[in-house]
PyMOL Python script that loads the backbone (N, CA, C, O; Angstrom):
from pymol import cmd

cmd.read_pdbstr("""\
ATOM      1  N   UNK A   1       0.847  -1.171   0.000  1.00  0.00           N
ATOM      2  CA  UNK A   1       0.000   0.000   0.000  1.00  0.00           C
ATOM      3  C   UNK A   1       0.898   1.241   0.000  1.00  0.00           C
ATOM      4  O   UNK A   1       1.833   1.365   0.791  1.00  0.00           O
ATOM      5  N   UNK A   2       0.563   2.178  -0.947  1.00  0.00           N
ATOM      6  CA  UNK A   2       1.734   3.265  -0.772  1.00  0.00           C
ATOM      7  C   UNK A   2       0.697   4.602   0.137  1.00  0.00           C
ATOM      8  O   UNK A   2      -0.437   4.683   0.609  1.00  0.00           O
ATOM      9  N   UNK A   3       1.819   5.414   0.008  1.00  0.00           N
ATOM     10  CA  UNK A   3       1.049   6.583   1.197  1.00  0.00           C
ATOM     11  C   UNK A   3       1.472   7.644   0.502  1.00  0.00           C
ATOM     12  O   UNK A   3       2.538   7.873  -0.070  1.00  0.00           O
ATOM     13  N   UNK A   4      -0.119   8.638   0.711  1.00  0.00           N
ATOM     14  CA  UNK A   4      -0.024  10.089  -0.311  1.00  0.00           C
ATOM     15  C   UNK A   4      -0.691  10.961   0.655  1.00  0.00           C
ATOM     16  O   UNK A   4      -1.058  10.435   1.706  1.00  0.00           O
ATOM     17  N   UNK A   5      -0.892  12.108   0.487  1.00  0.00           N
ATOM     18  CA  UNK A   5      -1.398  13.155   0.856  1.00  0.00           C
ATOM     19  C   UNK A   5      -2.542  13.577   0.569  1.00  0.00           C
ATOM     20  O   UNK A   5      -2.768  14.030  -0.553  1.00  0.00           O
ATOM     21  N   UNK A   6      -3.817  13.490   1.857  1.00  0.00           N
ATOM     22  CA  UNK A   6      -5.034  13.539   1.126  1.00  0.00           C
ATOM     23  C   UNK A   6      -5.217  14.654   0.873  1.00  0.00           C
ATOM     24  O   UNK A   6      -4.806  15.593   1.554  1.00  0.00           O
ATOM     25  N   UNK A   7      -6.134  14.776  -0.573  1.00  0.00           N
ATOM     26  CA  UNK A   7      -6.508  16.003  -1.341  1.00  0.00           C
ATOM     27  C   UNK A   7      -7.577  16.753  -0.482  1.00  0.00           C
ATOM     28  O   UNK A   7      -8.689  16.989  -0.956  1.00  0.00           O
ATOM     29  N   UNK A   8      -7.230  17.127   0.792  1.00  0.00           N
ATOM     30  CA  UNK A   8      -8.014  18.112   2.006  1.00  0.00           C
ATOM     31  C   UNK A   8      -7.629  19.506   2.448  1.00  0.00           C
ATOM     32  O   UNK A   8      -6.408  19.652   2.397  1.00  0.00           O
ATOM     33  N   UNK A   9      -8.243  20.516   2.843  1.00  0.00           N
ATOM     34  CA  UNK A   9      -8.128  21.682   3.568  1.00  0.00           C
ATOM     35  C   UNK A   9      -6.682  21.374   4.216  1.00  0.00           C
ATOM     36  O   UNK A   9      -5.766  22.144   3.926  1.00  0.00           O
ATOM     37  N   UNK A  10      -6.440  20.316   5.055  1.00  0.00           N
ATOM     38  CA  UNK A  10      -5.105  20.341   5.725  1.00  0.00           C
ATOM     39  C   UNK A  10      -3.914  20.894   4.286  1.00  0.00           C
ATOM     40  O   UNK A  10      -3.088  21.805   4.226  1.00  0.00           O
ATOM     41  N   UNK A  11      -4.153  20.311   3.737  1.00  0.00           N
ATOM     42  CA  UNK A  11      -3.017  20.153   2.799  1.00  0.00           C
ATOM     43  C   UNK A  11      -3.245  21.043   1.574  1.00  0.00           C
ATOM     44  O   UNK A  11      -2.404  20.891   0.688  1.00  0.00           O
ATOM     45  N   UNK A  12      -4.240  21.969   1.334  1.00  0.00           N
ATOM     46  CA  UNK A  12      -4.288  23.226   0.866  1.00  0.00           C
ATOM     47  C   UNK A  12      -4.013  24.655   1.079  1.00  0.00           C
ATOM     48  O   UNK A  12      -4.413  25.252   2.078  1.00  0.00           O
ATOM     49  N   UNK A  13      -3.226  25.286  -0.005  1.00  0.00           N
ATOM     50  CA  UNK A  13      -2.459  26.912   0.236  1.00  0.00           C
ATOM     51  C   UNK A  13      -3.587  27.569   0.707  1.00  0.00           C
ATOM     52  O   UNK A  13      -3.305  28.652   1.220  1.00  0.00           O
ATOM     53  N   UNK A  14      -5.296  27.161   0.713  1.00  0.00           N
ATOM     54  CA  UNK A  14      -5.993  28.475   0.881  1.00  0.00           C
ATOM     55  C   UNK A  14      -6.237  28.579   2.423  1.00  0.00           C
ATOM     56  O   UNK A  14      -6.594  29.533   3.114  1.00  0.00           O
ATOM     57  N   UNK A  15      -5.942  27.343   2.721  1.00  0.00           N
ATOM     58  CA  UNK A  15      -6.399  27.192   4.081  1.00  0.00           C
ATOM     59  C   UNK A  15      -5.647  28.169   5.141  1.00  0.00           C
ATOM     60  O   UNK A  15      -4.438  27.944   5.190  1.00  0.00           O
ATOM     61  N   UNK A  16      -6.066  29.127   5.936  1.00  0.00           N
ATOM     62  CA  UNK A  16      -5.941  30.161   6.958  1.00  0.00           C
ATOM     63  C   UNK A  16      -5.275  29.433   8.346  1.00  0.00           C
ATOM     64  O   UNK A  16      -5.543  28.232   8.364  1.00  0.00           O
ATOM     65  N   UNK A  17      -4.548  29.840   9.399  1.00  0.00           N
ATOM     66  CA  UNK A  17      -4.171  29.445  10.153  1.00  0.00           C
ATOM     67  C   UNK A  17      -5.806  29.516  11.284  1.00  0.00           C
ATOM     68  O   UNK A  17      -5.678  28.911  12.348  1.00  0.00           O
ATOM     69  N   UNK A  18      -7.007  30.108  11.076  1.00  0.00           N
ATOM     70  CA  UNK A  18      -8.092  30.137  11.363  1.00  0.00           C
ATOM     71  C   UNK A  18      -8.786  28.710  11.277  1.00  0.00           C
ATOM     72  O   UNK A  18      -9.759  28.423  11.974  1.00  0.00           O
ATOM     73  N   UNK A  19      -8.233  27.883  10.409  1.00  0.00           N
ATOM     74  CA  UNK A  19      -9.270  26.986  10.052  1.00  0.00           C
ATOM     75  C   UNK A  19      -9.961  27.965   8.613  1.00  0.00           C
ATOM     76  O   UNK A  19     -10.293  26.981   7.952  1.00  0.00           O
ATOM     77  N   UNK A  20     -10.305  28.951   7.887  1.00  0.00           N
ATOM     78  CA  UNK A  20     -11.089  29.373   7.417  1.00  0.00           C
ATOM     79  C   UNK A  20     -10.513  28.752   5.925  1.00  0.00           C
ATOM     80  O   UNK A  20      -9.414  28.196   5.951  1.00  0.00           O
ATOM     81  N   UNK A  21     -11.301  28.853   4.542  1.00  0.00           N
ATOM     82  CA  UNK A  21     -11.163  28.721   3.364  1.00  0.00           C
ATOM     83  C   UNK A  21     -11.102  30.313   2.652  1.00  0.00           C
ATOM     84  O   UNK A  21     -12.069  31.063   2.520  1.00  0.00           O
ATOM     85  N   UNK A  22      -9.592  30.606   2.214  1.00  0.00           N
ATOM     86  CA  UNK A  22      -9.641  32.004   1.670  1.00  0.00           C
ATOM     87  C   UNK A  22     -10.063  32.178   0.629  1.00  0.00           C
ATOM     88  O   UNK A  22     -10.006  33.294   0.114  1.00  0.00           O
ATOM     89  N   UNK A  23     -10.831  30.705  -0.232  1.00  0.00           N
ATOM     90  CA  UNK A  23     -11.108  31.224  -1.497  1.00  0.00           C
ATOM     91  C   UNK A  23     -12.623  30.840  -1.305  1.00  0.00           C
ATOM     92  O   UNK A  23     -13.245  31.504  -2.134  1.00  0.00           O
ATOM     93  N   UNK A  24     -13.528  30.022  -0.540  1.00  0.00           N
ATOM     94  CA  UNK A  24     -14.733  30.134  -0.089  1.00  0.00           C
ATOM     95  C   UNK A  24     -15.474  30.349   0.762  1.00  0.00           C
ATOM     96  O   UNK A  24     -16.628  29.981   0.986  1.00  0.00           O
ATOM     97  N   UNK A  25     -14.148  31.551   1.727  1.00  0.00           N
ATOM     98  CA  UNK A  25     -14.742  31.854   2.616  1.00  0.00           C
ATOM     99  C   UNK A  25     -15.389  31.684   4.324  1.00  0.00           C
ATOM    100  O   UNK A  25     -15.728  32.531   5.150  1.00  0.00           O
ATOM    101  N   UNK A  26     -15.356  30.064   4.361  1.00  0.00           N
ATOM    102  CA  UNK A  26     -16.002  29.403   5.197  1.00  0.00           C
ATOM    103  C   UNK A  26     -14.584  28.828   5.851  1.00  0.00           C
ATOM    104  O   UNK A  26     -13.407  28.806   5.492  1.00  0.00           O
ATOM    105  N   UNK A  27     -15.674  28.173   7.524  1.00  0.00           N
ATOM    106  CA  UNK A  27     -14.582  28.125   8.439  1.00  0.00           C
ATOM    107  C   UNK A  27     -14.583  26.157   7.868  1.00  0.00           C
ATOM    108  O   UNK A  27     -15.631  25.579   7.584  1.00  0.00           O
ATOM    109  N   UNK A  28     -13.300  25.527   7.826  1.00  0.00           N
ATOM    110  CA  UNK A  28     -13.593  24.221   7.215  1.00  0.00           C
ATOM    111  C   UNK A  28     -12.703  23.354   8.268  1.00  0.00           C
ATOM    112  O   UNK A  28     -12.214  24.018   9.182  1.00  0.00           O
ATOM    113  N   UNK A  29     -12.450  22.058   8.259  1.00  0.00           N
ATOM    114  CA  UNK A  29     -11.330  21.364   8.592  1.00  0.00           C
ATOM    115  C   UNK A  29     -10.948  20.229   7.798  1.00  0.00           C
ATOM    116  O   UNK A  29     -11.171  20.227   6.588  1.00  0.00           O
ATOM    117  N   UNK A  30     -10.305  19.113   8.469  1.00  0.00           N
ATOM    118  CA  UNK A  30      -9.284  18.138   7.524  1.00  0.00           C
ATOM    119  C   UNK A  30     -10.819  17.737   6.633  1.00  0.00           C
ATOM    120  O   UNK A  30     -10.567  17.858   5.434  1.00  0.00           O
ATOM    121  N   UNK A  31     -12.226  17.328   6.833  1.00  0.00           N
ATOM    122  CA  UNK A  31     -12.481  16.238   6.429  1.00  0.00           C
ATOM    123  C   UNK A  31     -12.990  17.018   4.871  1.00  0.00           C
ATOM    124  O   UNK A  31     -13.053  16.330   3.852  1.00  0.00           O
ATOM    125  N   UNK A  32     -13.293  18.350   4.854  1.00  0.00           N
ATOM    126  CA  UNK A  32     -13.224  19.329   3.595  1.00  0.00           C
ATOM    127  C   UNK A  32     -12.230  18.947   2.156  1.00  0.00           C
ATOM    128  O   UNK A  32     -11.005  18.895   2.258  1.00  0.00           O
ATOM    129  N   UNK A  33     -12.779  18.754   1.141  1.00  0.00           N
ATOM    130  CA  UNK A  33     -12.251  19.293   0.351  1.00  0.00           C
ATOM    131  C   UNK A  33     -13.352  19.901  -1.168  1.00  0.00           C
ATOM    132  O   UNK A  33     -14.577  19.804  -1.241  1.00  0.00           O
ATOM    133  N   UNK A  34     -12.364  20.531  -2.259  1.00  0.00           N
ATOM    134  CA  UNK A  34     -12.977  20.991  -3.689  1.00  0.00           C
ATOM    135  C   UNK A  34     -12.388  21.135  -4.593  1.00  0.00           C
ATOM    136  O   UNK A  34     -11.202  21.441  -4.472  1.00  0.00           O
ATOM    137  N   UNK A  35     -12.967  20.973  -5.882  1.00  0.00           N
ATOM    138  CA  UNK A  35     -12.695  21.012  -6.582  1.00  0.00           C
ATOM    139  C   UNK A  35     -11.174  22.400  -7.546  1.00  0.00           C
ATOM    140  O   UNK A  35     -10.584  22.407  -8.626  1.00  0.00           O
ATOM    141  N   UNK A  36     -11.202  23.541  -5.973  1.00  0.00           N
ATOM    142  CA  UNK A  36     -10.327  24.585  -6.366  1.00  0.00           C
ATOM    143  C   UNK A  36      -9.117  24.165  -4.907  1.00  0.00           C
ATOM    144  O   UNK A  36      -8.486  24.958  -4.208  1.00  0.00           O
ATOM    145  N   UNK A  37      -9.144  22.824  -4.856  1.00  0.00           N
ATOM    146  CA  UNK A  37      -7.976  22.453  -3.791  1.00  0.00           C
ATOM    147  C   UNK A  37      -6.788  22.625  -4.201  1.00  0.00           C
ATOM    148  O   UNK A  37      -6.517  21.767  -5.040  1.00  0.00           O
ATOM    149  N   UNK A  38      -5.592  23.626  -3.925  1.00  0.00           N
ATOM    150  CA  UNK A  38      -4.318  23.728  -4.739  1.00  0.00           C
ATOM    151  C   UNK A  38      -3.213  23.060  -3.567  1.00  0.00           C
ATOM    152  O   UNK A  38      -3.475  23.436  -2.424  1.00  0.00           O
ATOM    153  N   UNK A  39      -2.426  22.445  -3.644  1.00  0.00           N
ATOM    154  CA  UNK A  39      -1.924  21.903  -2.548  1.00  0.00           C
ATOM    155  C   UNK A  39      -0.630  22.348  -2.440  1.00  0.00           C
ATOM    156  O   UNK A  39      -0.112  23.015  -3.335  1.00  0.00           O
ATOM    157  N   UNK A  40       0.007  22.009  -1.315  1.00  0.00           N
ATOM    158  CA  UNK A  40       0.832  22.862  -0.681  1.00  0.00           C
ATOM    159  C   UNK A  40       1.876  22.010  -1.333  1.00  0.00           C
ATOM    160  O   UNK A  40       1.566  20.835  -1.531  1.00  0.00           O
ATOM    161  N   UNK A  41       3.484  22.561  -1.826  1.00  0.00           N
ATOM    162  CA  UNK A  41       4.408  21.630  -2.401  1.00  0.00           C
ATOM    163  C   UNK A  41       4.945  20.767  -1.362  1.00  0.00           C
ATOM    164  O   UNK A  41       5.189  19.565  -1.469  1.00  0.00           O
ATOM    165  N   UNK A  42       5.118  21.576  -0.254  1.00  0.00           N
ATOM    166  CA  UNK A  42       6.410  21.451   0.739  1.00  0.00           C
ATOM    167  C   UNK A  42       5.350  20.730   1.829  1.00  0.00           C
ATOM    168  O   UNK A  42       4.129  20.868   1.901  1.00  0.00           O
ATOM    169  N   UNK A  43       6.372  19.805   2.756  1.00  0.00           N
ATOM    170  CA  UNK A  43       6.307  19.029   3.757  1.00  0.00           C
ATOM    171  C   UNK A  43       7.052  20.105   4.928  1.00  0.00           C
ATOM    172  O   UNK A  43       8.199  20.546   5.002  1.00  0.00           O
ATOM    173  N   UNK A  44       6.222  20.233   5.513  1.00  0.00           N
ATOM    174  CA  UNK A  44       7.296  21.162   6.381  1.00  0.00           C
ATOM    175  C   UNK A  44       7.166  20.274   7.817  1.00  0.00           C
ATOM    176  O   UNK A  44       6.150  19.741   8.261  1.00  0.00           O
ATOM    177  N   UNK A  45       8.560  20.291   8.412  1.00  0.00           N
ATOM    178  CA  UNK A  45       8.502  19.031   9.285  1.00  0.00           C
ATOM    179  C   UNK A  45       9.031  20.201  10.164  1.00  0.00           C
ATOM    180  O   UNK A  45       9.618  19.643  11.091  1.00  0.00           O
ATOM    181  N   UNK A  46       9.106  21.426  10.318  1.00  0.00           N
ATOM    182  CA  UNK A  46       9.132  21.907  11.733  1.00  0.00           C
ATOM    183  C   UNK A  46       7.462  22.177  12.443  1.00  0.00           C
ATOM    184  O   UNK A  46       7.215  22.829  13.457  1.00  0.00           O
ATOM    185  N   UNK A  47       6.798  21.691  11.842  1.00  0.00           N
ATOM    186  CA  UNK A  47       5.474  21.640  12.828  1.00  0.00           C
ATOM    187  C   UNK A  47       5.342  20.406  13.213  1.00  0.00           C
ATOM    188  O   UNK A  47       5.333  19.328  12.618  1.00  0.00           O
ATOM    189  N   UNK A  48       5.186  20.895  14.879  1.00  0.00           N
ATOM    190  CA  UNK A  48       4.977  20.078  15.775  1.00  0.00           C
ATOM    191  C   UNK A  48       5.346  20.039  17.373  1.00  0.00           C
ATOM    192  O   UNK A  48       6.172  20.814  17.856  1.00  0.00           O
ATOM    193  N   UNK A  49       4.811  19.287  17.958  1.00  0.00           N
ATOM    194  CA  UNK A  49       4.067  19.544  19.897  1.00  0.00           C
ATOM    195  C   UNK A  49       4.592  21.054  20.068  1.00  0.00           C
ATOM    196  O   UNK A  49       3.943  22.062  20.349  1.00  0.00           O
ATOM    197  N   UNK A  50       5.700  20.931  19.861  1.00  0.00           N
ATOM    198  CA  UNK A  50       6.835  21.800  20.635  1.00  0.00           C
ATOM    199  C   UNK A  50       6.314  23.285  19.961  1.00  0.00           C
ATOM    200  O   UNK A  50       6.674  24.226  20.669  1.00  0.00           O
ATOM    201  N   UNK A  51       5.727  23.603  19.035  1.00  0.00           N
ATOM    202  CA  UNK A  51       5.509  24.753  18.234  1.00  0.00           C
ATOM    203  C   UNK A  51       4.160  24.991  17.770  1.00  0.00           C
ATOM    204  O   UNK A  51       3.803  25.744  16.864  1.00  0.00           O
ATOM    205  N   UNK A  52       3.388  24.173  18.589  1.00  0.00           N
ATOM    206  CA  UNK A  52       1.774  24.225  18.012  1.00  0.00           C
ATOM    207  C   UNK A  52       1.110  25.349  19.173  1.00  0.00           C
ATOM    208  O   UNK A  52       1.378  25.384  20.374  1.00  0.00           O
ATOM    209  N   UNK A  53       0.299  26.116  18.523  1.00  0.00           N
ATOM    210  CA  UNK A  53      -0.391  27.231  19.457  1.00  0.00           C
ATOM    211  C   UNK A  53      -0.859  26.567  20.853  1.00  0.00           C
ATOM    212  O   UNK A  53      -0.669  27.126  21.933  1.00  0.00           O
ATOM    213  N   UNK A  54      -1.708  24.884  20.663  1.00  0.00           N
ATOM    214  CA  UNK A  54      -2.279  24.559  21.306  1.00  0.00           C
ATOM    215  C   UNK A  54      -1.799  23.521  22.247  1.00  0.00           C
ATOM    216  O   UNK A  54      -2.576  22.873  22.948  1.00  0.00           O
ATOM    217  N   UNK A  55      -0.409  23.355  22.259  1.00  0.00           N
ATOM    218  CA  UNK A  55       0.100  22.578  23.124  1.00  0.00           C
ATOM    219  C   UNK A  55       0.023  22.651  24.535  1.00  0.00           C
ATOM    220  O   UNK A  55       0.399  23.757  24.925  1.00  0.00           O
ATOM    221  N   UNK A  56      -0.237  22.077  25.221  1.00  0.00           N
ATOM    222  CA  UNK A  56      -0.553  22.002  26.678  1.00  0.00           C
ATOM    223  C   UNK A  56      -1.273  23.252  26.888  1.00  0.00           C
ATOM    224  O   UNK A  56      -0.968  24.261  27.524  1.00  0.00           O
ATOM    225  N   UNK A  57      -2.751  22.810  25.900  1.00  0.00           N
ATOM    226  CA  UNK A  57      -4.195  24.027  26.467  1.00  0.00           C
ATOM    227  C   UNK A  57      -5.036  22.566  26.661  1.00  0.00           C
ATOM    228  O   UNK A  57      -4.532  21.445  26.738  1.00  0.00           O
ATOM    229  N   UNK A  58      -6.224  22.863  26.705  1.00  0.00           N
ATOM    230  CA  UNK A  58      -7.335  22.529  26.677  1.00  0.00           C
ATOM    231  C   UNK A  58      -7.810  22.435  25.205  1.00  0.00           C
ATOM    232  O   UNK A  58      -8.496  21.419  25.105  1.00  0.00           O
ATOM    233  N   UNK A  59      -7.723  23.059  24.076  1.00  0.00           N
ATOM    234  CA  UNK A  59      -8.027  22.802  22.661  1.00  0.00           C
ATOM    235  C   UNK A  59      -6.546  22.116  22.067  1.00  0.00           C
ATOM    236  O   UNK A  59      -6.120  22.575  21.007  1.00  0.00           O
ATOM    237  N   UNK A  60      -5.807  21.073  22.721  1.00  0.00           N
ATOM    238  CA  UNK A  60      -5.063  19.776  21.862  1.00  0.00           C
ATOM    239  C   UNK A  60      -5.925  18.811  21.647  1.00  0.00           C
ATOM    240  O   UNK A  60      -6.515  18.246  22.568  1.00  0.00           O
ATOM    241  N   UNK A  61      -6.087  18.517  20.364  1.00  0.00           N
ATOM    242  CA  UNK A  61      -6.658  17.511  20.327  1.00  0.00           C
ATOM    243  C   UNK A  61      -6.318  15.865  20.579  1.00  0.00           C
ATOM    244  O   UNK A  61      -7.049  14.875  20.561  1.00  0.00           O
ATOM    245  N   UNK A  62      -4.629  16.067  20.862  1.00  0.00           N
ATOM    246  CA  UNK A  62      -4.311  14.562  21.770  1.00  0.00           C
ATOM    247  C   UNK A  62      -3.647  14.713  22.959  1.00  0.00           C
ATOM    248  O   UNK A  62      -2.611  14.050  22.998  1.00  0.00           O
ATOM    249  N   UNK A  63      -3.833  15.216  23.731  1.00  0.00           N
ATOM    250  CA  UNK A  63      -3.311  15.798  24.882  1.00  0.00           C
ATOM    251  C   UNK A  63      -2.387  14.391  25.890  1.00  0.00           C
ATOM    252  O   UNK A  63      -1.437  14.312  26.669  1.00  0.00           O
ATOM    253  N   UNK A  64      -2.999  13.839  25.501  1.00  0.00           N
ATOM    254  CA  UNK A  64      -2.196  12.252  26.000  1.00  0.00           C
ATOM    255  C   UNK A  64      -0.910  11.918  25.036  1.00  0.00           C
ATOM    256  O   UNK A  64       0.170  11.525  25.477  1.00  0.00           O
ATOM    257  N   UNK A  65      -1.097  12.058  24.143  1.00  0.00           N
ATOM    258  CA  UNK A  65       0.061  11.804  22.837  1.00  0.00           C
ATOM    259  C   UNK A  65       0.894  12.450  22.642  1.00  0.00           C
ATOM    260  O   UNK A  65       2.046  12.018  22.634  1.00  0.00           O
ATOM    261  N   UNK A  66       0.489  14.138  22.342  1.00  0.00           N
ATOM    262  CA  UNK A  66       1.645  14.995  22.525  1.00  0.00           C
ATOM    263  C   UNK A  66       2.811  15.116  22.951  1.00  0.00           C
ATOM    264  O   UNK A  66       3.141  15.102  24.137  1.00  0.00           O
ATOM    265  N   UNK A  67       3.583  15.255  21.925  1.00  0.00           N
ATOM    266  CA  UNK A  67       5.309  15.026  22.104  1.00  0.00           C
ATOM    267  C   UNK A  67       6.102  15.458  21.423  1.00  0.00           C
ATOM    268  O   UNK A  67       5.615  15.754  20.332  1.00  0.00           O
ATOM    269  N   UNK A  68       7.161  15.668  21.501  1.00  0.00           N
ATOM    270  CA  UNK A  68       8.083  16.269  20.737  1.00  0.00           C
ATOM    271  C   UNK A  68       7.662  15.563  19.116  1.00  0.00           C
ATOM    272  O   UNK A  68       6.868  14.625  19.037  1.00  0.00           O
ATOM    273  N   UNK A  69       8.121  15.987  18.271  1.00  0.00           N
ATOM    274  CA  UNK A  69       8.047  15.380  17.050  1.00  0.00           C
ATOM    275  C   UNK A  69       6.737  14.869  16.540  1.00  0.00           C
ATOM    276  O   UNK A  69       6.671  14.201  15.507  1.00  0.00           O
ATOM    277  N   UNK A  70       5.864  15.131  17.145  1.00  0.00           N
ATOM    278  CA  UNK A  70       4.359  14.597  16.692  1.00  0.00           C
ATOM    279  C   UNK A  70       3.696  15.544  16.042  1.00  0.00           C
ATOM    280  O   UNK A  70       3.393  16.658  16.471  1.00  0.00           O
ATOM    281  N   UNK A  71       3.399  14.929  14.641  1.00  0.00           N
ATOM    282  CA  UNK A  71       2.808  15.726  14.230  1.00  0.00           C
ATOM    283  C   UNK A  71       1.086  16.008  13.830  1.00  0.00           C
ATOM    284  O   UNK A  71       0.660  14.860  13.699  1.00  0.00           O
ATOM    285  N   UNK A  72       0.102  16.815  13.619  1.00  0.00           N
ATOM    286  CA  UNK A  72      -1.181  16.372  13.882  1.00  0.00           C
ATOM    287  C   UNK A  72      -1.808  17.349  12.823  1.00  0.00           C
ATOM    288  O   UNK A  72      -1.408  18.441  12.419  1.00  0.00           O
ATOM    289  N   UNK A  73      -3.129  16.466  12.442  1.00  0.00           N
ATOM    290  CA  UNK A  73      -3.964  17.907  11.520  1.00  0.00           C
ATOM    291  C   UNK A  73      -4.637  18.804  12.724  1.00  0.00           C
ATOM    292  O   UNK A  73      -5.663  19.353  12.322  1.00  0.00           O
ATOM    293  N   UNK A  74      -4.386  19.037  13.828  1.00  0.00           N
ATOM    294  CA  UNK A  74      -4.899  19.735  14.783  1.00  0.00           C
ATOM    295  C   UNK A  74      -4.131  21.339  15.198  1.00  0.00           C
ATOM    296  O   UNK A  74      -4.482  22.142  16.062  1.00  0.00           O
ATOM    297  N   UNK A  75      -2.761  21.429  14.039  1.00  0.00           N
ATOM    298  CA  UNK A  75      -1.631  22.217  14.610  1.00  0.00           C
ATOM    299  C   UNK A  75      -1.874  23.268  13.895  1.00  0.00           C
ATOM    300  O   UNK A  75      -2.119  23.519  12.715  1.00  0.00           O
ATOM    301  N   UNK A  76      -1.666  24.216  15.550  1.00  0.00           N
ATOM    302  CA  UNK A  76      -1.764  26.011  14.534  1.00  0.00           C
ATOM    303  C   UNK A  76      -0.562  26.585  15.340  1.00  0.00           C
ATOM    304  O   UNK A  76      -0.241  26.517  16.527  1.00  0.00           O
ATOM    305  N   UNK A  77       0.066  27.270  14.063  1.00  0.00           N
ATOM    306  CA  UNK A  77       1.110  27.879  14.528  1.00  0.00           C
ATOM    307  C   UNK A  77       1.049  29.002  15.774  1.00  0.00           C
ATOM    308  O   UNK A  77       0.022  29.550  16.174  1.00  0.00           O
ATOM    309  N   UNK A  78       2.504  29.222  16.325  1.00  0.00           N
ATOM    310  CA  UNK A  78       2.470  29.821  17.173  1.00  0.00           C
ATOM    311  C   UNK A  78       2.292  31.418  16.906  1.00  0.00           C
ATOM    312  O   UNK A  78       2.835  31.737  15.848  1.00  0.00           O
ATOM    313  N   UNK A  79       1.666  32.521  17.594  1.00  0.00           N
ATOM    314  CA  UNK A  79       1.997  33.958  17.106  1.00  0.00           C
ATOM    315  C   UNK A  79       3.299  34.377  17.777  1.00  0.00           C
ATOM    316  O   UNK A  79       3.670  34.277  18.947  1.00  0.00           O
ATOM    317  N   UNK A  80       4.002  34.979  16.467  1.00  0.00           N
ATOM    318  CA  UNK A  80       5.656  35.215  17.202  1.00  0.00           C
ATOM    319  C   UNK A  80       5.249  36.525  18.091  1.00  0.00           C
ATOM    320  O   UNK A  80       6.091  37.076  18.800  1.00  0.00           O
TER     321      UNK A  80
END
""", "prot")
cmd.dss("prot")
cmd.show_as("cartoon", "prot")
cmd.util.cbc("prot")
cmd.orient("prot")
């Protein structure tokens, strides 16, 4: 079985650090997608526990799992 990148909001340029869709507007998440999905080239592997807005709050969505190097469709960057 090989492994790809699903064609979703996670993995689209329009997608807002909001959760929102900048080209329809609406607030969406991973299970979203459309037909104007443009996807992101890059893998960026500095997201994660250590750099997610929501690390050790109450809105992580694995709060048990969370760890260095983990990465999640739940991650919003930090505000510098």
């Amino acid at each position: 079985m090989s492994i790809r990148l699903a064609s979703n909001c996670s993995h689209c340029e329009s997608l807002s650090t909001e959760n929102m869709c900048s080209v329809h507007k609406l607030k969406v998440n991973e299970n979203y997608t459309c037909d104007r999905f443009s996807l992101i080239f890059k893998l960026d592997l500095d997201r994660d526990c250590n750099n997610c807005l929501r690390n050790n709050t109450d809105s992580c969505a694995h709060p048990q799992k969370a760890a260095e190097g983990m990465l999640c469709s739940s991650w919003a960057p930090q505000a510098d």
